[in-house]
Backbone bond lengths (Angstrom), bond angles and torsions (degrees), N, CA, C in turn:
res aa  C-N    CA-C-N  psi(-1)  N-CA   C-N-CA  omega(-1)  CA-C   N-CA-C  phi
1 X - - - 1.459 - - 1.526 109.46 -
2 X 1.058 106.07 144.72 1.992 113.96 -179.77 1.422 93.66 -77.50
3 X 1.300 90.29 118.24 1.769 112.04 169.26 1.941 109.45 -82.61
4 X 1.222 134.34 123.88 1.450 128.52 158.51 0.924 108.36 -131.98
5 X 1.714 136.49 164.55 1.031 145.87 -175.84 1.711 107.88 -79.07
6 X 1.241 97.54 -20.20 1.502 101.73 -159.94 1.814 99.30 -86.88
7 X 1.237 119.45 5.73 1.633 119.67 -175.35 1.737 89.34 -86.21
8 X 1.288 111.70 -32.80 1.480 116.71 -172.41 1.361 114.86 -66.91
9 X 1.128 118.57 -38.67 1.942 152.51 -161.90 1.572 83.63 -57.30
10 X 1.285 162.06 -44.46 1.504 152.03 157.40 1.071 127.52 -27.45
11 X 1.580 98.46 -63.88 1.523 117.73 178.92 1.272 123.23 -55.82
12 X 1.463 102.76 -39.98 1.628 104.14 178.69 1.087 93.89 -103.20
13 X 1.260 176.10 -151.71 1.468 173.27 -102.49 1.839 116.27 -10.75
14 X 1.397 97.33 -46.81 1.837 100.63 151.82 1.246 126.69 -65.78
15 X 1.022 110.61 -65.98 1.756 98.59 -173.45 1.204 104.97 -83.85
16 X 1.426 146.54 21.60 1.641 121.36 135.06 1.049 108.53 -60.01
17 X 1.403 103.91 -66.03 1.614 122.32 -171.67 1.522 107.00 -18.68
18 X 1.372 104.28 -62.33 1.734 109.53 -157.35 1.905 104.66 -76.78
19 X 1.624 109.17 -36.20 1.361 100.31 174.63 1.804 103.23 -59.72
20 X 1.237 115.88 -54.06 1.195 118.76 -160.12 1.851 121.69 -55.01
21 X 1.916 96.79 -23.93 1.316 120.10 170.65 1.652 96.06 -68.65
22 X 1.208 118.32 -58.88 1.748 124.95 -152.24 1.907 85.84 -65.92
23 X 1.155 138.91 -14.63 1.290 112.16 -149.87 1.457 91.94 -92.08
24 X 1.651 110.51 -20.47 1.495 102.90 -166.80 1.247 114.90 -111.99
25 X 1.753 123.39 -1.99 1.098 141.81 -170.45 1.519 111.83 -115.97
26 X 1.474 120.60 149.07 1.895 97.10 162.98 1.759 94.41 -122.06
27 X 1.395 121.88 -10.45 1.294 117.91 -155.27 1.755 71.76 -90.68
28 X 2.196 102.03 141.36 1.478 109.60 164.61 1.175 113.99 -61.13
29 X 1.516 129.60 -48.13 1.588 118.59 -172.62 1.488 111.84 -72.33
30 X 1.473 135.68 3.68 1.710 137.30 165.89 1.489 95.66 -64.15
31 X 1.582 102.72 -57.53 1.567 116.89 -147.14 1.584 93.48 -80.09
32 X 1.087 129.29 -25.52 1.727 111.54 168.69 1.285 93.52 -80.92
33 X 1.252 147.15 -71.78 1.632 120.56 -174.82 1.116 120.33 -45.25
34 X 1.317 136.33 -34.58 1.604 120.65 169.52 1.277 120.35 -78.16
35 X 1.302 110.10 3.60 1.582 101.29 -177.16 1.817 83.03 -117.55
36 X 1.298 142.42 -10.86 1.506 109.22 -173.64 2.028 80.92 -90.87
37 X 1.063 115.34 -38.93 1.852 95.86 166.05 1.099 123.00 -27.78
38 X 1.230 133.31 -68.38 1.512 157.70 151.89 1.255 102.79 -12.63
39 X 1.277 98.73 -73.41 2.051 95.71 -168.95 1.329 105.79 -53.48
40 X 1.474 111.04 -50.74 1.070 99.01 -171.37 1.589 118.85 -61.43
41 X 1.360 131.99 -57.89 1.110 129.17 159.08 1.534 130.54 6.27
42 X 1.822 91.28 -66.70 1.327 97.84 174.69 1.269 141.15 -64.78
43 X 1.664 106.18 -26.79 1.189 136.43 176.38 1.310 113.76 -53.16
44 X 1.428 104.29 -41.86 1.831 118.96 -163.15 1.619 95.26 -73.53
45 X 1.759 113.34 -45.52 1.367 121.97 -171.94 1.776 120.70 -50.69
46 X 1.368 83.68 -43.39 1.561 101.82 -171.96 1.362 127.80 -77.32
47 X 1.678 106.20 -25.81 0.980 123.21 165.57 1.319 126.42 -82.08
48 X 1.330 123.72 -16.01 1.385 144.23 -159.97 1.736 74.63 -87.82
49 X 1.184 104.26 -77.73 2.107 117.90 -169.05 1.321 104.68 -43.37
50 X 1.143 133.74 -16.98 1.618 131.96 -177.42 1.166 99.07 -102.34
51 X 1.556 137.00 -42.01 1.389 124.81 171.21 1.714 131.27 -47.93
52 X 1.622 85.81 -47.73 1.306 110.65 160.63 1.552 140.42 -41.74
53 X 1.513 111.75 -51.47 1.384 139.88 154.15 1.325 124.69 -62.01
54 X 1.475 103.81 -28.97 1.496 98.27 163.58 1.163 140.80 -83.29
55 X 1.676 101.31 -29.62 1.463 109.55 159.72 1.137 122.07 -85.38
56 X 1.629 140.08 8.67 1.621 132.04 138.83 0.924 106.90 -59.61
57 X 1.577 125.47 -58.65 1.426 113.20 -157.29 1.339 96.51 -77.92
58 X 1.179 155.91 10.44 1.722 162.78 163.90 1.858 86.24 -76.70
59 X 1.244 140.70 -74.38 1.057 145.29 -167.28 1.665 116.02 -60.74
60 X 1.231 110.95 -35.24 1.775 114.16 169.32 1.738 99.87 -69.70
């Protein structure tokens, strides 16, 4: 089976999100909006850095 890091990128991308929501929130509906912010956030980050990496290594 094709192993990537990015099958993992779920698993950990939720539960930061939601601890990272709970640390600053106590009401549940804050902490799902700060954590679907979050995901998303991260999403944009990670994806941005993989786009990125692909077109160096496209250029080497």
């Amino acid at each position: 089976m094709w192993q990537s890091i990015f099958w993992h990128a779920p698993a950990l991308i939720i539960p930061i999100s939601l601890v990272y929501g709970a640390t600053r929130f106590e009401s549940p509906v804050e902490i799902t909006k700060e954590a679907l912010h979050w995901i998303r956030r991260l999403v944009v980050f990670l994806a941005s850095v993989a786009i990125v990496v692909h077109f160096l290594t496209w250029l080497v």
